[in-house]
N, C-alpha and C positions, 0 to 999 in steps of 0.2 A: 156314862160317857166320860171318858177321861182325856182330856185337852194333852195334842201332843205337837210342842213345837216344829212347826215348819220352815225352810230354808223360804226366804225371800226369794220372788223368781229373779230378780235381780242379782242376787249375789249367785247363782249358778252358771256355770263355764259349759256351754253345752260342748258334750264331747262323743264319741263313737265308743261302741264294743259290739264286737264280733257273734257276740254271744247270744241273738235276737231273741231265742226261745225262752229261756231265764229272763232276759227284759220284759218281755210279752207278760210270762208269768208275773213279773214284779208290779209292771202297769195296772194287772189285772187284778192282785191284790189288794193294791191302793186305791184303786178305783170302787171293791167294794168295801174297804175302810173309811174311807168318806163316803159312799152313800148308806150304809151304817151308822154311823157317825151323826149324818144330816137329818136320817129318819128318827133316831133316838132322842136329837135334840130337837125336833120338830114336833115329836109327841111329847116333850117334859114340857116346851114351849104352849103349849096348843090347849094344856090342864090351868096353864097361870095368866095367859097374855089374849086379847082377842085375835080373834081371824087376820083382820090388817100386818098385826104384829109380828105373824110367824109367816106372811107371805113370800118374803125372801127365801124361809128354805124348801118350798116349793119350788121359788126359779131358779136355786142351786142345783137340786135335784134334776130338774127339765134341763139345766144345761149337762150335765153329770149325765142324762141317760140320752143326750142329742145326739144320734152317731153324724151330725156335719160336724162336732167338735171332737167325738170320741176317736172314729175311724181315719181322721188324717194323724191325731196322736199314736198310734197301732201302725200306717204305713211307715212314717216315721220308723218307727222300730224294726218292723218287721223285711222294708223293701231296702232302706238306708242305711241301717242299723246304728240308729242315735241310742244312746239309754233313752230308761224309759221318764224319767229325771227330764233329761234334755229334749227329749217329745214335749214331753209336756211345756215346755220352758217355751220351746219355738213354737210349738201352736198356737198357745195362751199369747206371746206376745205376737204374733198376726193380728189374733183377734182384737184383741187388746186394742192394739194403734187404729184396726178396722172402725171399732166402736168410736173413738177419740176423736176419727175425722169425723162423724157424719154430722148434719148441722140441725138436729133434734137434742135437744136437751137430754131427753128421756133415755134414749138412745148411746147417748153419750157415757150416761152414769152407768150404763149395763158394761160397760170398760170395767170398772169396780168389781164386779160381780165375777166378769171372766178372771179377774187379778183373784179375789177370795178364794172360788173352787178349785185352781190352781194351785 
């Protein structure tokens, strides 16, 4: 596994290209780079740390293979034609604020989580 910095969803300017099919592709890429990524670190994690420990990249994973979160990032691209960048930017932040309001604690911290796998 090799750590490769990411843009803040913050600092990204969500913007359009024409180009859906190349975004599609691009989405599709990244999406199995982090779950790549999650598995690998999941199993170096899983040999040194207990069960509790590595629970998080299982709920990364479960959100990464959710299609209520994958499949509005893909219409996004595909019906609208946001990059695939900017999918992700505006899904993550629905969910995001969605998570923030609800009046469960628990619930709340999964806001974090949507922000990480993004």
């Amino acid at each position: 596994w090799v750590w490769r910095p990411r843009k803040a969803l913050s600092s990204i300017t969500p913007r359009k290209d024409e180009d859906h099919a190349s975004q599609l592709a691009r989405l599709e890429l990244a999406v199995e780079e982090v779950r790549h990524d999650l598995e690998s670190l999941a199993l170096r994690f899983r040999e040194s740390y207990s069960q509790d420990s590595v629970a998080i990249f299982d709920i990364y994973l479960h959100l990464l293979n959710d299609p209520s979160y994958i499949k509005p990032i893909r219409n996004k691209v595909s019906k609208e034609h946001w990059t695939a960048v900017s999918a992700v930017k505006l899904i993550s932040d629905r969910l995001i604020e969605q998570f923030k309001g609800m009046k469960d604690p628990y619930l709340q911290e999964r806001s974090t989580d949507v922000k990480d796998i993004a």
